[in-house]
C-alpha positions as CSV (number, residue, x, y, z in Angstrom):
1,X,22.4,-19.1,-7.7
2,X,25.7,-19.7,-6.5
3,X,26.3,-17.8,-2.7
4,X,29.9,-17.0,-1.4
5,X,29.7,-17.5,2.4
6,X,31.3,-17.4,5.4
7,X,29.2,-18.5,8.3
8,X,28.9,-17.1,10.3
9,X,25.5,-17.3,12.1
10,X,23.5,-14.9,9.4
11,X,25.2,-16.9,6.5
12,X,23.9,-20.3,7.8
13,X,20.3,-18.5,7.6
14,X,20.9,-17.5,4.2
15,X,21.9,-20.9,3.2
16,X,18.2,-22.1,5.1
17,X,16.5,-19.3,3.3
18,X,18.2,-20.3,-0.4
19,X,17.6,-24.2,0.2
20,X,14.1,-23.6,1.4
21,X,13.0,-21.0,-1.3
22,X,10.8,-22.8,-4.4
23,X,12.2,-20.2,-6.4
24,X,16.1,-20.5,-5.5
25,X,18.2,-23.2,-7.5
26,X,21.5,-23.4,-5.0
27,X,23.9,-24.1,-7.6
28,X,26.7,-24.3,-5.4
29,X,28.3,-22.9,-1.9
30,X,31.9,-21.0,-1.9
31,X,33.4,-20.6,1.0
32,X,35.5,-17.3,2.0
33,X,37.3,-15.9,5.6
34,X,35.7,-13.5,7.2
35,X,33.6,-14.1,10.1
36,X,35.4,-16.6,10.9
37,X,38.8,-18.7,9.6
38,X,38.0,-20.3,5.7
39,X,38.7,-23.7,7.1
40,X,36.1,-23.0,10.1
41,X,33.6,-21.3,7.8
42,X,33.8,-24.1,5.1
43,X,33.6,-26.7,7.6
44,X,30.4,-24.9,8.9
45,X,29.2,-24.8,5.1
46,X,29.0,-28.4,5.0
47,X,27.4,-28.6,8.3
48,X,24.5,-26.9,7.7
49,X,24.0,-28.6,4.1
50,X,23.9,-32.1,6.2
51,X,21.1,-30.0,8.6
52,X,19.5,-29.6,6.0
53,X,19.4,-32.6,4.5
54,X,21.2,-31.1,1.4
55,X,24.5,-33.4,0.9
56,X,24.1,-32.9,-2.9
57,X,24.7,-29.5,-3.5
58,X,28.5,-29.0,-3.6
59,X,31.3,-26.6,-1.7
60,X,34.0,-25.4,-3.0
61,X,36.4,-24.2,-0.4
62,X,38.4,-20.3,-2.1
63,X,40.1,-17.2,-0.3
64,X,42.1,-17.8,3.0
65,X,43.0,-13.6,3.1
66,X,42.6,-10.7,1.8
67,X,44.6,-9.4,-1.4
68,X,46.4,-7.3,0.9
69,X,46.2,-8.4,4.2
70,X,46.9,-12.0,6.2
71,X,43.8,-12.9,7.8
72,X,42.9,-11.5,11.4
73,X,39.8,-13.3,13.2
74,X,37.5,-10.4,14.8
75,X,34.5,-11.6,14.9
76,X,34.0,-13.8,17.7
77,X,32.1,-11.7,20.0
78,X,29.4,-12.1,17.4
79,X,29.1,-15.1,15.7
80,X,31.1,-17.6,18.3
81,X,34.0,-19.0,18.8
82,X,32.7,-21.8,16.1
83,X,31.1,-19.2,14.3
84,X,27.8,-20.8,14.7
85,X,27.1,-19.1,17.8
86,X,29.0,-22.0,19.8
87,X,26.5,-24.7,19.4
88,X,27.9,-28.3,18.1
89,X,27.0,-29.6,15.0
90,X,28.1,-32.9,14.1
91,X,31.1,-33.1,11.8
92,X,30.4,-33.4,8.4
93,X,30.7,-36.6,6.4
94,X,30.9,-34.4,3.0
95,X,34.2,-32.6,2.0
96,X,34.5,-29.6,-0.1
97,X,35.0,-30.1,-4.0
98,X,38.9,-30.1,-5.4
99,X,37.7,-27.4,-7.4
100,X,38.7,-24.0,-5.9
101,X,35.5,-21.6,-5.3
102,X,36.5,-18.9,-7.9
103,X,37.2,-21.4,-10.5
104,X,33.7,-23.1,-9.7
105,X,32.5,-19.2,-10.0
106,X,34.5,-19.2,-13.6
107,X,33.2,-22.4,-15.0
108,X,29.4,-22.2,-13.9
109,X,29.4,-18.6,-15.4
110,X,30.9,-20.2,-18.9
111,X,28.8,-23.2,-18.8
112,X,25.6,-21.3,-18.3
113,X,25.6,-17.5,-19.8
114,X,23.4,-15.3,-18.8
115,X,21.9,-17.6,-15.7
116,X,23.6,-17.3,-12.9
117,X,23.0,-14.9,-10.3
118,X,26.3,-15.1,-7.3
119,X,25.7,-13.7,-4.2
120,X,28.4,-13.1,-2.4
121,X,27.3,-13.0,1.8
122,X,30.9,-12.4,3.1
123,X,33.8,-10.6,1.8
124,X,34.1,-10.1,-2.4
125,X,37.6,-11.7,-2.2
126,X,36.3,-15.2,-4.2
127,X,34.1,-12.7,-6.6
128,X,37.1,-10.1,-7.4
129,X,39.2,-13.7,-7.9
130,X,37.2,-14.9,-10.6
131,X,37.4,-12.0,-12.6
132,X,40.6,-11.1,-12.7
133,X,41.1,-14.7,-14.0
134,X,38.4,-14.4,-16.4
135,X,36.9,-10.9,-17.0
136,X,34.6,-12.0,-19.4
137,X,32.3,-13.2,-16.7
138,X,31.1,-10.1,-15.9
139,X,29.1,-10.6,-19.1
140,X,28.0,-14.0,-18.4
141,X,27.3,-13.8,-14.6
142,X,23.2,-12.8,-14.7
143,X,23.9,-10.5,-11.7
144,X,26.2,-10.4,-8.9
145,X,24.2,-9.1,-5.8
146,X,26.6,-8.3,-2.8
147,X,26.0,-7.9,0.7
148,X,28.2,-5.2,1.5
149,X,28.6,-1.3,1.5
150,X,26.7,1.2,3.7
151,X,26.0,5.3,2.1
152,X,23.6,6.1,5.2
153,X,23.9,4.2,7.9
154,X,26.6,4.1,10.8
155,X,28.8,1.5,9.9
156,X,30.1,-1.4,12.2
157,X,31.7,-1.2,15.3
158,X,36.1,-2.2,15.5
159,X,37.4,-0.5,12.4
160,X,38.6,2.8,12.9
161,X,36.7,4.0,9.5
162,X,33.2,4.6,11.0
163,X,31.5,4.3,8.2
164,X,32.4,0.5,7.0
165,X,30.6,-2.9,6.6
166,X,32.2,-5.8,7.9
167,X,32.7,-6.9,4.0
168,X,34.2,-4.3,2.5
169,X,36.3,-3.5,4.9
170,X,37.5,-7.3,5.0
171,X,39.1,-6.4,1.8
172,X,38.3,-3.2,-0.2
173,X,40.4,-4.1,-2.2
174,X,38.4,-7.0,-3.8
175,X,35.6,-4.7,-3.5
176,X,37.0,-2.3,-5.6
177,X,37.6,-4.9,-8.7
178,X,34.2,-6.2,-8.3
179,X,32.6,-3.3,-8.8
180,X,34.9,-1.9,-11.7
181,X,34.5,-5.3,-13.6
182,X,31.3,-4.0,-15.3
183,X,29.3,-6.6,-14.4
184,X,25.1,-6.0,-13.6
185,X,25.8,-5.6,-9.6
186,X,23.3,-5.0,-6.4
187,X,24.5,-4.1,-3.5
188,X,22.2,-4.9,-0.4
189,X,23.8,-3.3,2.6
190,X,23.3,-2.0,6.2
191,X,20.9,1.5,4.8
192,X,18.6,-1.8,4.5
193,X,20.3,-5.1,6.4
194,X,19.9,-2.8,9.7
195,X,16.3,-2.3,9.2
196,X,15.6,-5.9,8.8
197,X,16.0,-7.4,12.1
198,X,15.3,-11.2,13.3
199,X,13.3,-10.4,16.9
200,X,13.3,-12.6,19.8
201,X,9.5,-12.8,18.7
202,X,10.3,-14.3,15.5
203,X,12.6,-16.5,16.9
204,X,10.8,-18.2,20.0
205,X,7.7,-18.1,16.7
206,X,10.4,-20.2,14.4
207,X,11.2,-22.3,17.7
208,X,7.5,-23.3,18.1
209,X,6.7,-24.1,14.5
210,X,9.8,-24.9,12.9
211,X,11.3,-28.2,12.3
212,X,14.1,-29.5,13.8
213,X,16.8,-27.9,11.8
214,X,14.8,-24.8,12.5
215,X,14.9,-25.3,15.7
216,X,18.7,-25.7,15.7
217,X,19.3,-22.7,13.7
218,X,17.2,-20.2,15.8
219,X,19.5,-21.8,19.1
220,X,22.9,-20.4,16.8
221,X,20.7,-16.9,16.5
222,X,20.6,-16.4,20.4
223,X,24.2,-15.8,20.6
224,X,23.8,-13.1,17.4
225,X,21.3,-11.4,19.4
226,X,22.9,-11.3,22.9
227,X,25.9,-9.6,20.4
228,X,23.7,-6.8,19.1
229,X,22.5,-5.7,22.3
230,X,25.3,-5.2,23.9
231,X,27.0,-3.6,20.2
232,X,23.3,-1.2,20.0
233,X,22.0,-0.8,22.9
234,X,18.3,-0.2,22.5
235,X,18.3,-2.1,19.5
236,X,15.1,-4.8,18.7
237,X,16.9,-8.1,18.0
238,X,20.0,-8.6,15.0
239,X,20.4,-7.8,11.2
240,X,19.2,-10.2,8.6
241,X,22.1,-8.8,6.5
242,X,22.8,-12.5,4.3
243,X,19.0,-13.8,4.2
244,X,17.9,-9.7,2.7
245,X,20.4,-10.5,0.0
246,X,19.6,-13.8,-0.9
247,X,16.0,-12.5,-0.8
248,X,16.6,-9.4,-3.0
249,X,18.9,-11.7,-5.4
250,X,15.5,-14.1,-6.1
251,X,12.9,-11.2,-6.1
252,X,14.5,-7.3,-6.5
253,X,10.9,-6.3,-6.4
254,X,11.7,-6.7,-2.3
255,X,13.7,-3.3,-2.5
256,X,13.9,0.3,-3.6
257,X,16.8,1.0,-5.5
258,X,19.0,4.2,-6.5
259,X,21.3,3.6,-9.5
260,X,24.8,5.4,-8.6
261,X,28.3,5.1,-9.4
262,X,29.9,3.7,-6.4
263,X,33.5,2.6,-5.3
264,X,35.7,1.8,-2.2
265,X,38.1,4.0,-0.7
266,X,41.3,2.3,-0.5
267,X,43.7,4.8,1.0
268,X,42.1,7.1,3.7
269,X,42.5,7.2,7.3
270,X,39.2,7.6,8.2
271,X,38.0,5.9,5.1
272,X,39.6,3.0,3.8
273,X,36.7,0.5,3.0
274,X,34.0,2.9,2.8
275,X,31.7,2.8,-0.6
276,X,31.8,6.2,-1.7
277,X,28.1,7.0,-3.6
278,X,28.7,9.6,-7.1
279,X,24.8,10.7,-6.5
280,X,25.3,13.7,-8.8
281,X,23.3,14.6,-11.1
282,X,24.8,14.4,-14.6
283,X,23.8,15.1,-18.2
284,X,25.1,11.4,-19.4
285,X,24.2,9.5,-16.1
286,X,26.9,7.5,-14.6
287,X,26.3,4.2,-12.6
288,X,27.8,0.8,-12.0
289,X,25.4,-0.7,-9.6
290,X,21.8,-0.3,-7.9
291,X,22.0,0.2,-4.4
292,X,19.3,-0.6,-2.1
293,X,18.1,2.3,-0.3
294,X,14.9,0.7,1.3
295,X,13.1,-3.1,1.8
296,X,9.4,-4.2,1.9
297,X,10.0,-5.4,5.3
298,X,6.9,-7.1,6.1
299,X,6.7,-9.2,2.5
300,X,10.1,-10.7,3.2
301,X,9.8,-10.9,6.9
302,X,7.0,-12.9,6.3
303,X,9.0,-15.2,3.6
304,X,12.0,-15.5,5.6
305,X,9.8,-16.7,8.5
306,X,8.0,-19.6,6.4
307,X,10.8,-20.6,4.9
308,X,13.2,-20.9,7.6
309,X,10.5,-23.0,9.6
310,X,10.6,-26.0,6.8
311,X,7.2,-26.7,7.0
């Protein structure tokens, strides 16, 4: 598995849950903007490699922007000023690879056909990259499953569109060529991220019988909470968006999916970023992605939990 992040306080759990999963080979980490600057959220990348004890597995630093747009930072109120929920991590001794992330993304899908499975945790930016360089990896990626899109649920709060994910919206753009490149995609997004939340339960649980880098990680989470209370009031602790697609990348047996033809609205007023679902019923079905429409909650709750606590 290769993961495109950009932590971002949910990324660096999906990096835990990937490097702590007997079933997950992490390949590699890409770095994108997003929930923070791509300088910030590769330097973070490295940082929580080195908590993890995991200096071997490399980062290859991509995207800066959008396609279309220069990058604006709007995401501190929920991930930190540092992005890591404004604790200090030490700074890395690793550096990032030479080798930019969507060429990493190009050459691990050549060298190994029909194997690798890229997750992309952040904005598609890196993804859509890649195959414009080199469609042909649509064929040779194993899957792409992407956290991002939202067909039911509200979507997040800022963008005037009221029915976006941070992701997409980030860059439809990107979205839009990744899901026209004909490649076997999943998208995991909030009609299922939003049910999957980490509790203050689960964390003080994580904080009794974790290890240290457990420990550490579930002090980055309190911030994330704090945010999602005061963004939902009401609501029972913050989404596992990154970790549920990590998770449904290694097992899809986790979710419920509806095979639809989807796409991203690139023009509208009201709409620009939103994935638009073609759920029509046709004599030739049409679809270019299985969406996940509901999560067995308590099986990956319950993997999330032992893996994040590393022992």
């Amino acid at each position: 598995m290769i993961i495109d992040v950009d932590p971002g306080i949910d990324d660096a759990m999906a990096i835990f849950y990937a490097v702590r999963r007997p079933g997950i080979k992490l390949e590699a980490l890409t770095t994108t903007f997003g929930n923070t600057d791509i300088a910030t959220a590769t330097v973070n990348a490295l940082r929580v490699l080195e908590l993890l004890g995991r200096p071997d597995i490399p980062v290859a630093r991509g995207v800066a922007r959008s396609f279309i747009h220069p990058y604006v930072g709007r995401a501190d109120h929920v991930h930190g000023t540092n992005a890591i929920g404004d604790i200090e991590l030490p700074e890395p001794t690793i550096r990032p690879t030479s080798e930019h992330a969507s060429d990493l993304i190009i050459r691990m899908a050549k060298e190994n056909p029909g194997t690798i499975t890229l997750c992309p945790v952040g904005p598609v930016t890196n993804a859509a990259l890649a195959l414009v360089k080199a469609p042909e990896i649509a064929k040779l990626l194993r899957k792409i499953v992407v956290m991002g899109s939202t067909i039911f649920h509200p979507g997040i709060q800022g963008p005037v569109a009221p029915m976006v994910d941070a992701n997409f919206a980030n860059d439809p753009e990107a979205a839009h060529i990744v899901l026209r490149s004909g490649a076997d995609i999943t998208l995991v997004g909030m009609d299922v991220t939003m049910t999957t939340l980490l509790t203050p339960k689960m964390i003080d649980e994580v904080a009794r019988e974790g290890d240290e880098a457990a420990k550490t990680l579930m002090r980055m989470t309190e911030f994330y909470v704090n945010a999602y209370k005061s963004m939902h009031p009401g609501i029972a602790g913050c989404g596992l968006h990154d970790p549920l697609a990590v998770a449904v990348a290694e097992d899809p047996s986790l979710a419920r999916t509806e095979r639809m033809f989807v796409d991203v609205e690139l023009h509208g007023e009201l709409t620009r970023g939103q994935t638009i679902a073609d759920r029509r019923v046709t004599a030739v079905p049409l679809h270019n992605a299985e969406v996940c429409m509901d999560i067995d909650r308590a099986r990956f709750e319950a993997n999330f939990l032992a893996a994040i606590k590393g022992r």
